[in-house]
C-alpha positions in Angstrom: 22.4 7.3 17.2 23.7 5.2 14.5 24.4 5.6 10.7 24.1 2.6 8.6 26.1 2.1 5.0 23.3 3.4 3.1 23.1 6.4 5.2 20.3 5.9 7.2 20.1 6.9 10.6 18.7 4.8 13.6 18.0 6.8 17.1 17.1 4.7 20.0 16.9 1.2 17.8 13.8 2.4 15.7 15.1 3.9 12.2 15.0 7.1 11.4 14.5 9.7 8.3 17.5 10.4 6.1 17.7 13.8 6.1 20.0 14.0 2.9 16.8 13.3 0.8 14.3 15.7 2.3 14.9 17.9 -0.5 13.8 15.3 -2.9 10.2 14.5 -4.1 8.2 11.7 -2.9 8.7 10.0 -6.3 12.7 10.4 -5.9 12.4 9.1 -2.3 10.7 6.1 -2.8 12.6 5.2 -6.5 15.3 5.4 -4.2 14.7 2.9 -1.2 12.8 0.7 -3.6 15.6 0.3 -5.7 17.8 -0.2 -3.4 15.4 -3.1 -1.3 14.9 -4.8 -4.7 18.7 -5.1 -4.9 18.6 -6.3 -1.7 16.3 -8.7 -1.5 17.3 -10.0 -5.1 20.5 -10.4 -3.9 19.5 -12.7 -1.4 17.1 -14.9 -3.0 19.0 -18.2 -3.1 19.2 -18.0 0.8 17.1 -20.6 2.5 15.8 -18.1 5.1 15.1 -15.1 2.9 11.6 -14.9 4.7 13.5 -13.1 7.0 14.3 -10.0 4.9 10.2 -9.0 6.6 12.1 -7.0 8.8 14.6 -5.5 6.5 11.5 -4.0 4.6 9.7 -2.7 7.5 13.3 -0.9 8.6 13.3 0.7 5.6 9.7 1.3 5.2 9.8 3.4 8.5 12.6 6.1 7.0 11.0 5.8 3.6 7.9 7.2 4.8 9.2 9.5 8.0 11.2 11.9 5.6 8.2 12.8 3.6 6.6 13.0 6.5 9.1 15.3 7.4 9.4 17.4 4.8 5.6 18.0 4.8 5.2 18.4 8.6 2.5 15.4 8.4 2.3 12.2 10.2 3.8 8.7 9.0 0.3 7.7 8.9 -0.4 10.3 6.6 2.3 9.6 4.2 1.0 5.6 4.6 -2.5 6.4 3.8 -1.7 8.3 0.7 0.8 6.0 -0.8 -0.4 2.4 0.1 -2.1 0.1 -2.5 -2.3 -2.8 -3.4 -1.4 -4.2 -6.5 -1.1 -7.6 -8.8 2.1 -9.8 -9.5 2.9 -12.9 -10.9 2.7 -13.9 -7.1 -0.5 -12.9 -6.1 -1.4 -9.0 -4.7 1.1 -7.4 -3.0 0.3 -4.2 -0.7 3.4 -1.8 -2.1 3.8 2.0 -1.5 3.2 3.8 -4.8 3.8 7.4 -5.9 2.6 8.3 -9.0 3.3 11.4 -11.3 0.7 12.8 -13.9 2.6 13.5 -17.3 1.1 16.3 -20.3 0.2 15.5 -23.4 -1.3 12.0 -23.0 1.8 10.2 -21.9 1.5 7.9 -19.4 2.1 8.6 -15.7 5.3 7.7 -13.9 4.5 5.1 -11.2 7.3 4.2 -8.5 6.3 1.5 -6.2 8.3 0.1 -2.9 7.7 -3.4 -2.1 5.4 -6.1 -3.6 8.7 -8.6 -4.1 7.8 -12.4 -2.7 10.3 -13.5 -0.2 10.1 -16.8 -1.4 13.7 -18.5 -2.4 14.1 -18.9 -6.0 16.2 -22.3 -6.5 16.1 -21.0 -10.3 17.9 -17.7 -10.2 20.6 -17.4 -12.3 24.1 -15.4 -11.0 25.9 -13.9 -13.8 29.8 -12.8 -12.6 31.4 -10.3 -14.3 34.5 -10.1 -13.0 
């Protein structure tokens, strides 16, 4: 077993839920590991390779869905099922995970979504230092 910086946990190579969150709701959950795999991946979008990240969002797809899953006592294909749309970006559709929460009095829902960022490198980006 092996922890990783973001607290993760990976048991026999294959990631793993992160049990520190199961008390959190599916829309917490995924807010989380979105945000933090949009960091990520915006962080390394000068790379030349950033194609690669594919793997980075299927390791932390796996725990992203496995501790609702958990918390449930459902499958991952369960948690897959219900959450997985696809949607349209400036890039073309993107299948994302999406949890959505209804809101009273007309406002509109609060949609989370995990994924649906182009690993494609962006020449243009622009790095602002503030240090």
């Amino acid at each position: 077993m092996s922890v990783a910086a973001n607290g993760s946990v990976a048991v026999q190579g294959k990631p793993a839920q992160r049990g520190a969150l199961i008390r959190d709701d599916g829309f917490a959950i995924v807010a989380r590991y979105g945000s933090e795999y949009a960091g990520l991946v915006q962080y390394c979008l000068l790379a030349q390779d950033v194609f690669r990240l594919g793997k980075l969002r299927w390791v932390m797809e796996m725990p992203m869905l496995k501790t609702p899953a958990r918390k449930h006592r459902c499958a991952v294909n369960a948690m897959t099922r219900k959450h997985k749309v696809a949607i349209g970006t400036p890039a073309g559709p993107r299948t994302v995970f999406q949890v959505t929460v209804e809101r009273d009095r007309g406002r509109k829902p609060l949609v989370v979504h995990f994924g649906g960022i182009p690993l494609k490198r962006a020449r243009a980006a622009v790095l602002i230092d503030r240090c």
